[in-house]
PyMOL Python script that loads the backbone (N, CA, C, O; Angstrom):
from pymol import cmd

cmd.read_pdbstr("""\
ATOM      1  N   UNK A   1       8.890  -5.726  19.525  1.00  0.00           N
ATOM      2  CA  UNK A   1      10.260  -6.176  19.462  1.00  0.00           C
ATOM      3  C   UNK A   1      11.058  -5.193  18.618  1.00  0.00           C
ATOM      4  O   UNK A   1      10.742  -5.064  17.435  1.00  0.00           O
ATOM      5  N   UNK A   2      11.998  -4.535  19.091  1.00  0.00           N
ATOM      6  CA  UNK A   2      12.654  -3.641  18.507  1.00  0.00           C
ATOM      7  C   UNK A   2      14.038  -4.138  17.754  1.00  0.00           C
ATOM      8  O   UNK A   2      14.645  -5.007  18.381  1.00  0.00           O
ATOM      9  N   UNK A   3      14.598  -3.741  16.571  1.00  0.00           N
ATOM     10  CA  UNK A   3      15.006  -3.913  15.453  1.00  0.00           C
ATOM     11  C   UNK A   3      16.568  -3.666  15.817  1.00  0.00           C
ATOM     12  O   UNK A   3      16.878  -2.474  15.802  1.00  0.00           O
ATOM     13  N   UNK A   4      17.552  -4.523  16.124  1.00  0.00           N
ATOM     14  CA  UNK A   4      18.793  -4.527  15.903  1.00  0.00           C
ATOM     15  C   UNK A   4      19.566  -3.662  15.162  1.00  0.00           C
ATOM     16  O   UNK A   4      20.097  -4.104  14.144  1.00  0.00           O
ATOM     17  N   UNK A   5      19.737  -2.465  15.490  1.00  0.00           N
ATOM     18  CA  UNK A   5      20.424  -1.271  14.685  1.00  0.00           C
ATOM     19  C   UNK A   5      21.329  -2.139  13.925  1.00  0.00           C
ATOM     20  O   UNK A   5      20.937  -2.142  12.758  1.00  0.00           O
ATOM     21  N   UNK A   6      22.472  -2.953  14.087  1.00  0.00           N
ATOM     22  CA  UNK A   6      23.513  -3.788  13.276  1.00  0.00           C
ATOM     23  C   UNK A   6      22.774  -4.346  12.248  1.00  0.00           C
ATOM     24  O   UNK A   6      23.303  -4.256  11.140  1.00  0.00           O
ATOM     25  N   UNK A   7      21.758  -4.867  12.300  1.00  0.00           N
ATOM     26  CA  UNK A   7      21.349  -6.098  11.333  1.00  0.00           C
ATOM     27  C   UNK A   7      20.656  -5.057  10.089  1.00  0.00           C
ATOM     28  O   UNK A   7      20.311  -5.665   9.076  1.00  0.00           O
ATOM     29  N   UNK A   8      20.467  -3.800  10.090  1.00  0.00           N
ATOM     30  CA  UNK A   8      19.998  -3.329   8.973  1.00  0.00           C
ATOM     31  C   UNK A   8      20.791  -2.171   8.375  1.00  0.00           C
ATOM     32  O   UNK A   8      20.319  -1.441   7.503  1.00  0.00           O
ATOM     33  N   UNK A   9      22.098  -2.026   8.914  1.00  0.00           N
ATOM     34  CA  UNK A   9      23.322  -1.957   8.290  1.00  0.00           C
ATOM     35  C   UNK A   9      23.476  -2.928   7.020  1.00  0.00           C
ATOM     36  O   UNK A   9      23.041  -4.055   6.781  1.00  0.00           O
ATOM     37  N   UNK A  10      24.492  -1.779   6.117  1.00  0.00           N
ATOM     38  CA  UNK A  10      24.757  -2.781   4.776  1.00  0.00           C
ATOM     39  C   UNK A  10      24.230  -3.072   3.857  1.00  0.00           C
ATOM     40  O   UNK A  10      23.091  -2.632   3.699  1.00  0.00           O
ATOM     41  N   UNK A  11      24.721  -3.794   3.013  1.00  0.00           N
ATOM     42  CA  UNK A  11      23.862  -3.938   1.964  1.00  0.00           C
ATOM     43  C   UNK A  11      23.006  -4.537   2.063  1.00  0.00           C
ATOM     44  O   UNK A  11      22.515  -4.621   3.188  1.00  0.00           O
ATOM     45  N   UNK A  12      22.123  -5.567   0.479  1.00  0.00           N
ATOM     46  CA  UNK A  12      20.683  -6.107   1.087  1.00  0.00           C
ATOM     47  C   UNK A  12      21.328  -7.368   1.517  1.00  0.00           C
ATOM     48  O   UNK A  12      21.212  -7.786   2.669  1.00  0.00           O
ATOM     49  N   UNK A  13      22.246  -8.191   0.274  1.00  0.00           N
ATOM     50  CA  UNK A  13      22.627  -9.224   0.774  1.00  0.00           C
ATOM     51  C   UNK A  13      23.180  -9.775   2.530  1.00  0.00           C
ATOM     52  O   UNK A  13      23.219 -10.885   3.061  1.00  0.00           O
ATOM     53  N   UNK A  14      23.498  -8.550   2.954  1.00  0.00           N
ATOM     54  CA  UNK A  14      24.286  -8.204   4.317  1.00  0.00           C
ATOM     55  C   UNK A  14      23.171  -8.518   4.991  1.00  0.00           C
ATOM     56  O   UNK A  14      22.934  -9.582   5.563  1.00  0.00           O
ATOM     57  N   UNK A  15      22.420  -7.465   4.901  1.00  0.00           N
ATOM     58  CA  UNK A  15      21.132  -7.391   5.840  1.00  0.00           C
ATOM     59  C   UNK A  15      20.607  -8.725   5.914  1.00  0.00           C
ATOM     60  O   UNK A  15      20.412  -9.296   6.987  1.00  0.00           O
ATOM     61  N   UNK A  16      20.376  -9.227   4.789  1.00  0.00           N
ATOM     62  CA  UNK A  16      19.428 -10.552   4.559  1.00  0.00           C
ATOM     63  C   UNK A  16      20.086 -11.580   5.288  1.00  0.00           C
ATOM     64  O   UNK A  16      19.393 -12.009   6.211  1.00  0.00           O
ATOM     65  N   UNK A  17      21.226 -12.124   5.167  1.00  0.00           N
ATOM     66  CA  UNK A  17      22.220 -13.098   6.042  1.00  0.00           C
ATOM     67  C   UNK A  17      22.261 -12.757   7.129  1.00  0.00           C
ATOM     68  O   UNK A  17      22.190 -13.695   7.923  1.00  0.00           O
ATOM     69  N   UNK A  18      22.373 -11.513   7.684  1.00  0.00           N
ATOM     70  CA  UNK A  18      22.440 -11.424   9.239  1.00  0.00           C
ATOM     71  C   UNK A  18      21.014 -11.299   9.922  1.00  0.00           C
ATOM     72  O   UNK A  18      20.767 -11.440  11.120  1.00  0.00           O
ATOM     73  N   UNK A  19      20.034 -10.971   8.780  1.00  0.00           N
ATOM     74  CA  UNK A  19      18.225 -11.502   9.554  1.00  0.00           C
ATOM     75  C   UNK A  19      18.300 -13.215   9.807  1.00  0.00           C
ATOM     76  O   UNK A  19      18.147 -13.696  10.929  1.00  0.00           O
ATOM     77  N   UNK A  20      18.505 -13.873   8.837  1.00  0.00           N
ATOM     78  CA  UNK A  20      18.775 -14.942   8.929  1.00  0.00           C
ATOM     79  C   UNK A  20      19.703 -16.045  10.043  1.00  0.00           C
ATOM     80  O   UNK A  20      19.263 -17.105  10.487  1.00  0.00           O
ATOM     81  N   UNK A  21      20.839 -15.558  10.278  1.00  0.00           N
ATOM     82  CA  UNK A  21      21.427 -15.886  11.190  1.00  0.00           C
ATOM     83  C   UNK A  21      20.764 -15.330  12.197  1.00  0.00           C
ATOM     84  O   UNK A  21      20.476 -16.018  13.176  1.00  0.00           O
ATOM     85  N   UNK A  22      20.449 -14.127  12.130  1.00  0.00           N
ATOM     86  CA  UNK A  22      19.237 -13.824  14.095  1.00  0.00           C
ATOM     87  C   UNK A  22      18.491 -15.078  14.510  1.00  0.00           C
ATOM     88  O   UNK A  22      18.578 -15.908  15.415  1.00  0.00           O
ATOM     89  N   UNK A  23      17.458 -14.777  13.097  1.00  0.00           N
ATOM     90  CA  UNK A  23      16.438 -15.789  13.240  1.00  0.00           C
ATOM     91  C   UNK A  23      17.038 -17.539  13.497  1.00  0.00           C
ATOM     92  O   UNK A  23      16.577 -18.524  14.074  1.00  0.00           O
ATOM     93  N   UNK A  24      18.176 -17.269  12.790  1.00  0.00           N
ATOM     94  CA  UNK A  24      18.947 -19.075  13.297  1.00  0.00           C
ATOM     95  C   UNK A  24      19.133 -19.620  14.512  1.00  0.00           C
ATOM     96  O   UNK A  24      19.116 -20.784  14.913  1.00  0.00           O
ATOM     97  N   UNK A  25      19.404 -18.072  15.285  1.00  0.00           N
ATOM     98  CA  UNK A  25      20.054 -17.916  16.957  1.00  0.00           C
ATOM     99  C   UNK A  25      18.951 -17.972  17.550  1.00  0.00           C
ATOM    100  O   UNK A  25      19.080 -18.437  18.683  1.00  0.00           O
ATOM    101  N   UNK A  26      17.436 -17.575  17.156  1.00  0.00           N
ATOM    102  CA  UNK A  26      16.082 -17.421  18.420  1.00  0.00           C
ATOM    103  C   UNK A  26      15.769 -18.491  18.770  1.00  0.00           C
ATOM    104  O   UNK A  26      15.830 -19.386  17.927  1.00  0.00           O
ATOM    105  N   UNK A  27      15.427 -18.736  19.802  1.00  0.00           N
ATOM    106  CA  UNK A  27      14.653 -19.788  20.405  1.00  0.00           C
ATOM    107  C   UNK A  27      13.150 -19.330  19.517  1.00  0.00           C
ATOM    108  O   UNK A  27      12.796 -18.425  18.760  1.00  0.00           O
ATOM    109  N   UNK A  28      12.474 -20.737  20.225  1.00  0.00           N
ATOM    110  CA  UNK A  28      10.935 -21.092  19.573  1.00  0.00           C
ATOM    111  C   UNK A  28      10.401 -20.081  19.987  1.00  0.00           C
ATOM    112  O   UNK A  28       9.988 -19.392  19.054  1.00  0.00           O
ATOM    113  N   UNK A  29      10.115 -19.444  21.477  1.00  0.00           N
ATOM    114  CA  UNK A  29       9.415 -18.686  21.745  1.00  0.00           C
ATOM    115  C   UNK A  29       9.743 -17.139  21.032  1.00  0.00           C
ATOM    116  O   UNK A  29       8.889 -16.307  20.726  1.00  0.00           O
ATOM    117  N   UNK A  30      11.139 -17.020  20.875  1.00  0.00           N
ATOM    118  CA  UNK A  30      11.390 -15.190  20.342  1.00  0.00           C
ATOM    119  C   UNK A  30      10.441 -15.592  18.962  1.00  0.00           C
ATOM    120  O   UNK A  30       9.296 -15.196  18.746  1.00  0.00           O
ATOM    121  N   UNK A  31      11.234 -16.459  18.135  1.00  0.00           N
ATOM    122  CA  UNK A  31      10.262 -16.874  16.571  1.00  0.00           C
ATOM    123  C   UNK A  31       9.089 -16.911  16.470  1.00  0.00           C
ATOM    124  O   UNK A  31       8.666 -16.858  15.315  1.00  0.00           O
ATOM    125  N   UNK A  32       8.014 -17.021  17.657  1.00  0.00           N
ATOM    126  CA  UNK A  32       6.871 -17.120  17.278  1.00  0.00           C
ATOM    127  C   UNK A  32       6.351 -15.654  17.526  1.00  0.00           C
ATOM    128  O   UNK A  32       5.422 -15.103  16.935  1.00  0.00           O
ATOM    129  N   UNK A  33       7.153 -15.137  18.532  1.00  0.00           N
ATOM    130  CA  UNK A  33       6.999 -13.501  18.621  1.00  0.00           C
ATOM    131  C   UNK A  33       7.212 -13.013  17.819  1.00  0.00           C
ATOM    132  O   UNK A  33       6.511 -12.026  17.596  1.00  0.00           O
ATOM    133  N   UNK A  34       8.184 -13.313  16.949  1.00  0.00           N
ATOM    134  CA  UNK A  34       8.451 -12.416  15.717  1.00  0.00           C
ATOM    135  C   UNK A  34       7.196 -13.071  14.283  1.00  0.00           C
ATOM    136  O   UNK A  34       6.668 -12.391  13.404  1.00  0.00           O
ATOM    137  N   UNK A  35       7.090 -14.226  14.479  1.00  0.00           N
ATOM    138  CA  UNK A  35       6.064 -14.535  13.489  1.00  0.00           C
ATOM    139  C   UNK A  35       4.747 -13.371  13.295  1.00  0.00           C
ATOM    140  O   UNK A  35       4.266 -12.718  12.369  1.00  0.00           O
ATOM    141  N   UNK A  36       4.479 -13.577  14.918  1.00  0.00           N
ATOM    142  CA  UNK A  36       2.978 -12.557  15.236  1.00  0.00           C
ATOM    143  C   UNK A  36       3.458 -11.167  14.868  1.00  0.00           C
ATOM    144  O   UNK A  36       2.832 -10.486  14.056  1.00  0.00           O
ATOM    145  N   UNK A  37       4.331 -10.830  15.336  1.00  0.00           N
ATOM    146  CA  UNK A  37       4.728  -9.306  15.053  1.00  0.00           C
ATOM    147  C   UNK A  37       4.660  -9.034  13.463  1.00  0.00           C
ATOM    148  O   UNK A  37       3.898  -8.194  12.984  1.00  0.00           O
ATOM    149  N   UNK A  38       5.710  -9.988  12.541  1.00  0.00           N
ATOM    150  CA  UNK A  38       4.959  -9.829  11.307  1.00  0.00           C
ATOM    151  C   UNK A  38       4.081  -9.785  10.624  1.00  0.00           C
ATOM    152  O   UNK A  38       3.681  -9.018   9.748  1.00  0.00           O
ATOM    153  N   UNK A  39       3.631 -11.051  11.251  1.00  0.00           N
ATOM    154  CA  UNK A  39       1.882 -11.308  10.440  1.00  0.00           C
ATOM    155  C   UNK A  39       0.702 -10.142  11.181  1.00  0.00           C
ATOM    156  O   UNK A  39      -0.483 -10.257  10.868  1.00  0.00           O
ATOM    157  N   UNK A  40       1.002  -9.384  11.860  1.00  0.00           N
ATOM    158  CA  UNK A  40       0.493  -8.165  12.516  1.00  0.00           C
ATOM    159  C   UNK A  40       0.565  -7.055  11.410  1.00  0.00           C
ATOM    160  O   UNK A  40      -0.419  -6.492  10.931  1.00  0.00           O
ATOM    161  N   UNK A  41       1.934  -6.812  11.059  1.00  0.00           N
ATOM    162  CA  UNK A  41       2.495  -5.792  10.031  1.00  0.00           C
ATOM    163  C   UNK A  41       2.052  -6.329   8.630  1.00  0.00           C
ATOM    164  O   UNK A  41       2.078  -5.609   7.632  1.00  0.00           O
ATOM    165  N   UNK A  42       1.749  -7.298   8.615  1.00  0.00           N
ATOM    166  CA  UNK A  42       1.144  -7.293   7.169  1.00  0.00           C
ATOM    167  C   UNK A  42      -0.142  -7.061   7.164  1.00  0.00           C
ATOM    168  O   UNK A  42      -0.630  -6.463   6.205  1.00  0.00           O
ATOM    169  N   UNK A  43      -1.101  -7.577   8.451  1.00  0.00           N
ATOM    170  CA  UNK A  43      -2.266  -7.362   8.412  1.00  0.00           C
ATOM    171  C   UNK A  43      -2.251  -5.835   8.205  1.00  0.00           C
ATOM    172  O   UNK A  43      -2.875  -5.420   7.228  1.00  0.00           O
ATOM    173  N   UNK A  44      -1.750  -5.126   8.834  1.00  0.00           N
ATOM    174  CA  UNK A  44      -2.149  -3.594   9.109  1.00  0.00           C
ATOM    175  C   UNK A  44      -1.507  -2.547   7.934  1.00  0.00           C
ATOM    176  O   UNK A  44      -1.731  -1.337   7.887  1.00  0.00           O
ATOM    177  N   UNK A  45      -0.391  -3.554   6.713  1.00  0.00           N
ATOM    178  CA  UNK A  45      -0.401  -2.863   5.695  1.00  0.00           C
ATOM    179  C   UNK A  45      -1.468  -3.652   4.830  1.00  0.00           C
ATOM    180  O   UNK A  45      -1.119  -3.416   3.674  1.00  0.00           O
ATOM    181  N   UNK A  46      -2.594  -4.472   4.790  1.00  0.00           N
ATOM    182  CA  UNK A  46      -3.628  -4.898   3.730  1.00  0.00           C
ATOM    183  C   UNK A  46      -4.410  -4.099   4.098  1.00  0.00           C
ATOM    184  O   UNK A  46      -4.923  -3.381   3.239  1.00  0.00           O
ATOM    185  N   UNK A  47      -4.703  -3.968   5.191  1.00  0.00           N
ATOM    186  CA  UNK A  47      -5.639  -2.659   5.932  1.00  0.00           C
ATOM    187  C   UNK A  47      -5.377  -1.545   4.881  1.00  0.00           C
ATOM    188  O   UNK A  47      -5.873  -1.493   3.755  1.00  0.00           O
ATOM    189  N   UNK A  48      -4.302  -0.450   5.581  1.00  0.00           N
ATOM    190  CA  UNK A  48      -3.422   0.425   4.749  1.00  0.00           C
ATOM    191  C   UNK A  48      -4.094   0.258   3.155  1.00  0.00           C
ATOM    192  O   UNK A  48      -5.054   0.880   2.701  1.00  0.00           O
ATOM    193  N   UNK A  49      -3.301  -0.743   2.505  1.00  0.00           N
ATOM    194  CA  UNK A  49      -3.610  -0.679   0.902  1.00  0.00           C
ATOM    195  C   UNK A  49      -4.957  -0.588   0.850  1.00  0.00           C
ATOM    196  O   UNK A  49      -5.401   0.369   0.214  1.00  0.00           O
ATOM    197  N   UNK A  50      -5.957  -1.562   1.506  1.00  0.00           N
ATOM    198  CA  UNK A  50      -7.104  -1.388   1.213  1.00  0.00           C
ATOM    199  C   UNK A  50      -8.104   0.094   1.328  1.00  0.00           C
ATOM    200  O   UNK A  50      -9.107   0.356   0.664  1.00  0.00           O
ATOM    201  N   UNK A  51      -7.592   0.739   2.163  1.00  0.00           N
ATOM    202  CA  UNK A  51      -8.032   1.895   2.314  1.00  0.00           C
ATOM    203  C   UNK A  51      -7.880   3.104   1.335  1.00  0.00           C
ATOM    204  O   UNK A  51      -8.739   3.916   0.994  1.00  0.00           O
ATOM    205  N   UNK A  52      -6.177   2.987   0.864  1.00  0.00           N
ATOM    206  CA  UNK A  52      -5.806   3.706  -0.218  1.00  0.00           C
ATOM    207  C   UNK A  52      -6.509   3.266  -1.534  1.00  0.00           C
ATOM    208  O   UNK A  52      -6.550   4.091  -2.447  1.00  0.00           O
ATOM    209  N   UNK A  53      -7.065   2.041  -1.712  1.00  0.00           N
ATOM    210  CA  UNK A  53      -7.514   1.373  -3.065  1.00  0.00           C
ATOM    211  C   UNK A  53      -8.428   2.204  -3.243  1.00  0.00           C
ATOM    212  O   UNK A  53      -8.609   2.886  -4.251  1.00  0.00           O
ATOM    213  N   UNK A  54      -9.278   2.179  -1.910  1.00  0.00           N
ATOM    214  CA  UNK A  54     -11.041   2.594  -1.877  1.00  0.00           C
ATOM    215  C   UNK A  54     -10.979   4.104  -2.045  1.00  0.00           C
ATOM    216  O   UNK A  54     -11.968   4.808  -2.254  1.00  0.00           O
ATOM    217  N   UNK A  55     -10.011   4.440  -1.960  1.00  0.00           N
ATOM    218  CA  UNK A  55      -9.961   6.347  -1.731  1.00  0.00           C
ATOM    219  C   UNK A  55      -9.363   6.508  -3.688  1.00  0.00           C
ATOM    220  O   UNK A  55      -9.954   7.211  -4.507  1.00  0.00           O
ATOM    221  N   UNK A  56      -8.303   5.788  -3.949  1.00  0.00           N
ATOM    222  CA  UNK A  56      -8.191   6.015  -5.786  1.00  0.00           C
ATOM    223  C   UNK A  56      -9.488   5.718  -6.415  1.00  0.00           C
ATOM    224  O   UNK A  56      -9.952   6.476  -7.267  1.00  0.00           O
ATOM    225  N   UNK A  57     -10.215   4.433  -5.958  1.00  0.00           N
ATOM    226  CA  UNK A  57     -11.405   4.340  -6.892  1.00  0.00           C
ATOM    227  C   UNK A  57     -12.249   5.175  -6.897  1.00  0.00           C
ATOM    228  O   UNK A  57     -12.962   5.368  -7.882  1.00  0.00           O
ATOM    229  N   UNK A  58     -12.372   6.057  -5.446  1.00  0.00           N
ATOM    230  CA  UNK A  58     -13.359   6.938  -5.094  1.00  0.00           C
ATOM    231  C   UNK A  58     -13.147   7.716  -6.538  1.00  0.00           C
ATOM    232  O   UNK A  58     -13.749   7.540  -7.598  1.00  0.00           O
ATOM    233  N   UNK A  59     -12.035   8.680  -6.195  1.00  0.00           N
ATOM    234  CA  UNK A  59     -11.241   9.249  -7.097  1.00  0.00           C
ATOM    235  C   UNK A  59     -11.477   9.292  -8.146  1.00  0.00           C
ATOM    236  O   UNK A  59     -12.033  10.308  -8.562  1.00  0.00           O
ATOM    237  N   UNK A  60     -11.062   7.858  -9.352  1.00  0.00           N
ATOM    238  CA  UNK A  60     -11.288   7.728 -10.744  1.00  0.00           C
ATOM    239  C   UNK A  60     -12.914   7.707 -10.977  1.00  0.00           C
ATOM    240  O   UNK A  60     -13.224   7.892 -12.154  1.00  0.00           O
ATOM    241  N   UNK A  61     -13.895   7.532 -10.160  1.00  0.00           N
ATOM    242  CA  UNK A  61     -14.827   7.504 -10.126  1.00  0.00           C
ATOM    243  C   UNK A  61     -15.562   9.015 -10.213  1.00  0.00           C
ATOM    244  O   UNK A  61     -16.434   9.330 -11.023  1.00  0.00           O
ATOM    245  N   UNK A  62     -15.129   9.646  -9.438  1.00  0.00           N
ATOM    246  CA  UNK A  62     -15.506  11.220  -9.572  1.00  0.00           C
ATOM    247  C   UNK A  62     -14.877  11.961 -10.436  1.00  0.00           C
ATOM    248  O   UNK A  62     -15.298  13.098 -10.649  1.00  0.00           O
ATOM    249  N   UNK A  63     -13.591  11.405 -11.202  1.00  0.00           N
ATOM    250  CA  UNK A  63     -12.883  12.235 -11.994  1.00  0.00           C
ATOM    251  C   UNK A  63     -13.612  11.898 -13.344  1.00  0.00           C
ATOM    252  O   UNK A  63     -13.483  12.844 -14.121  1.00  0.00           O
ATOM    253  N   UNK A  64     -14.244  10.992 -13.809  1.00  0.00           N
ATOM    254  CA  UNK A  64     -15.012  10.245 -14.605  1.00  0.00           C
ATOM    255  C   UNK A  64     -16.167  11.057 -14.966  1.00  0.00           C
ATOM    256  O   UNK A  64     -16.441  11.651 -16.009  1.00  0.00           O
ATOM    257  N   UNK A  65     -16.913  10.915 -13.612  1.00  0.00           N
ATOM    258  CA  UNK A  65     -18.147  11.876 -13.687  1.00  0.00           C
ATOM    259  C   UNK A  65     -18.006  12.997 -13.714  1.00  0.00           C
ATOM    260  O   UNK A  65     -19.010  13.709 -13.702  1.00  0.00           O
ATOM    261  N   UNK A  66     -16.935  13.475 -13.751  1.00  0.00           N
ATOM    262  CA  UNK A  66     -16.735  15.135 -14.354  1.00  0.00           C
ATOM    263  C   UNK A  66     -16.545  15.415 -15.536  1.00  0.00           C
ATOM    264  O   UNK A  66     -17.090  16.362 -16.102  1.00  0.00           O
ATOM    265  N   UNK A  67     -15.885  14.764 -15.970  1.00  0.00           N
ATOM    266  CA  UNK A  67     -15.561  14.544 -17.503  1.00  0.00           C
ATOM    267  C   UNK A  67     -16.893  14.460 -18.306  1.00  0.00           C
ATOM    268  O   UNK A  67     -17.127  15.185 -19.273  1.00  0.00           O
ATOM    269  N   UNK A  68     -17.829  13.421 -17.775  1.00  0.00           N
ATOM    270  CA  UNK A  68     -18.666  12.945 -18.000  1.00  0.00           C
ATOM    271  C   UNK A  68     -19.953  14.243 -18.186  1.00  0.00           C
ATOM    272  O   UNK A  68     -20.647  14.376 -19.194  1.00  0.00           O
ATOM    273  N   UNK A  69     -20.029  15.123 -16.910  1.00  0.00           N
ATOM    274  CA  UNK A  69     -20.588  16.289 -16.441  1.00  0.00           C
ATOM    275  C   UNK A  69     -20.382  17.393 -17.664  1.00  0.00           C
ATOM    276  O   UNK A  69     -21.270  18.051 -18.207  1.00  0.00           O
ATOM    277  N   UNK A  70     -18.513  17.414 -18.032  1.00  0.00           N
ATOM    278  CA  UNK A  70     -18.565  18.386 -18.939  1.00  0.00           C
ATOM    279  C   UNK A  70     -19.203  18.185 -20.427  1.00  0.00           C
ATOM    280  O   UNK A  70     -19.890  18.887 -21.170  1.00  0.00           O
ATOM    281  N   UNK A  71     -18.658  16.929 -20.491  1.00  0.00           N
ATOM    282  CA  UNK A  71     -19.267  16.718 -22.150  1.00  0.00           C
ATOM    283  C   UNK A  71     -20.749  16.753 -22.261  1.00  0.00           C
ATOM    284  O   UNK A  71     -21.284  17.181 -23.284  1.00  0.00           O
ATOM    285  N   UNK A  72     -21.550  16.240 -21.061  1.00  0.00           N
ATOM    286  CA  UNK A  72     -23.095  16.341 -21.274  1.00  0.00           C
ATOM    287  C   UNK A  72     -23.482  18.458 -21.194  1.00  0.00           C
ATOM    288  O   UNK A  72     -24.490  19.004 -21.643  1.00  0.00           O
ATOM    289  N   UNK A  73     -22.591  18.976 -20.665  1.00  0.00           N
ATOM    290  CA  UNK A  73     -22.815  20.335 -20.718  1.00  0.00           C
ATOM    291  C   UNK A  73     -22.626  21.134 -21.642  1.00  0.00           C
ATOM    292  O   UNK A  73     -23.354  22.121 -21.742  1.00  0.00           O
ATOM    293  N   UNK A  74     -21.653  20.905 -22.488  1.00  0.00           N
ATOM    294  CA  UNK A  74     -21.039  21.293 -23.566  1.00  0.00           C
ATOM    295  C   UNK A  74     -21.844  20.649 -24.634  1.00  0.00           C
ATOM    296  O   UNK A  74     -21.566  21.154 -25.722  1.00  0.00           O
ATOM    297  N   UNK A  75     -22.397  20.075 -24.685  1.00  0.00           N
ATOM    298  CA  UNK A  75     -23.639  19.178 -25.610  1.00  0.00           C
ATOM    299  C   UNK A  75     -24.667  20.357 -25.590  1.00  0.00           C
ATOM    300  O   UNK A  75     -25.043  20.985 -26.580  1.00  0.00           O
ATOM    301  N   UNK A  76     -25.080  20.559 -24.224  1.00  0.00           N
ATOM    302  CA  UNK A  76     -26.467  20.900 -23.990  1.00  0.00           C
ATOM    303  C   UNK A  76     -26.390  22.488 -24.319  1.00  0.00           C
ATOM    304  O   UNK A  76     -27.343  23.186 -24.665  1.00  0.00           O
ATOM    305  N   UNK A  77     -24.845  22.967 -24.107  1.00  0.00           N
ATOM    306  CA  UNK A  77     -25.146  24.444 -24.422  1.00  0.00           C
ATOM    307  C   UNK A  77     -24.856  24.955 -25.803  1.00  0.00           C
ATOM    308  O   UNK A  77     -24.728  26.166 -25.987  1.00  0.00           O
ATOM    309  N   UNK A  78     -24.760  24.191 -26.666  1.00  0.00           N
ATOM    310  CA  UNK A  78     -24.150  24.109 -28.150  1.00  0.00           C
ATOM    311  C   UNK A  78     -25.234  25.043 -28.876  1.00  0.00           C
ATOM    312  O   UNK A  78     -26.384  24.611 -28.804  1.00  0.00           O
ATOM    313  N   UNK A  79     -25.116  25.854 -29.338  1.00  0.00           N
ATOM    314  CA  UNK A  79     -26.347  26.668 -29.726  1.00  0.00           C
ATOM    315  C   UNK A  79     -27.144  25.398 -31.120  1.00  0.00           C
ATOM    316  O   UNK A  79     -26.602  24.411 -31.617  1.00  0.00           O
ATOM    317  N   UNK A  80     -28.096  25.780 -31.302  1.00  0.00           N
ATOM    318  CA  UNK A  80     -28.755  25.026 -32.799  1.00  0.00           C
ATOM    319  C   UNK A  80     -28.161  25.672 -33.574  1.00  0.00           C
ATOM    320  O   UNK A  80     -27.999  26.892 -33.573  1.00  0.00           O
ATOM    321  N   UNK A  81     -27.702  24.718 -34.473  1.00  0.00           N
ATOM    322  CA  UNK A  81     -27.502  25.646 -36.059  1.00  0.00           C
ATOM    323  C   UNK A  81     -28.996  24.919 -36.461  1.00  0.00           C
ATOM    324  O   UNK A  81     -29.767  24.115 -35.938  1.00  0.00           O
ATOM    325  N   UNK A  82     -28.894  25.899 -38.016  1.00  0.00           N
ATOM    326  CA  UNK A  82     -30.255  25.289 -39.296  1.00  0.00           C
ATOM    327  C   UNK A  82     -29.064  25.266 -39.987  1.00  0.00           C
ATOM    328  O   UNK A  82     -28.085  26.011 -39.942  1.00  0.00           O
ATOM    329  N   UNK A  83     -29.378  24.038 -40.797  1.00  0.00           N
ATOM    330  CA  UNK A  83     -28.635  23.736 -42.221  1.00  0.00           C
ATOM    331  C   UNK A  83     -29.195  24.581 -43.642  1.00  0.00           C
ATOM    332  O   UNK A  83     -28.659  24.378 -44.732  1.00  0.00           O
TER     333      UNK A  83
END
""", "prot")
cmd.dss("prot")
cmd.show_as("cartoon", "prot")
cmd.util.cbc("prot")
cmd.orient("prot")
């Protein structure tokens, strides 16, 4: 269902009253089309986020173990002193 160039004109308040009045004007059947169409777009941005979550944790996870990598290296190459 494609998006009413007019209705996303304007400001938000604008926008928001004239989604509203659309949605006032649909019959049952456009509304339930538009229900699915949304609840579609949200599914497929939890998707989305979830994917981006798993790719930052990857991330902080390997950036960790590097850190982690240097300090155990920098340990290990520390020459001995004698006191």
């Amino acid at each position: 269902m494609a998006v009413d160039p007019v209705i996303v004109r304007g400001t938000a308040d604008e926008r928001r009253t004239r989604r509203i009045r659309h949605l006032a004007s649909c019959s049952r059947i456009a509304l339930d089309s538009i229900l699915l169409e949304r609840l579609d777009k949200a599914a497929k941005l939890r998707r989305e986020l979830k994917e981006i979550i798993e790719e930052w944790v990857e991330a902080e996870v390997e950036a960790r173990l590097a850190v982690e990598a240097r300090e155990l290296r920098s340990v290990t190459l520390m020459p001995l002193t004698t006191v």
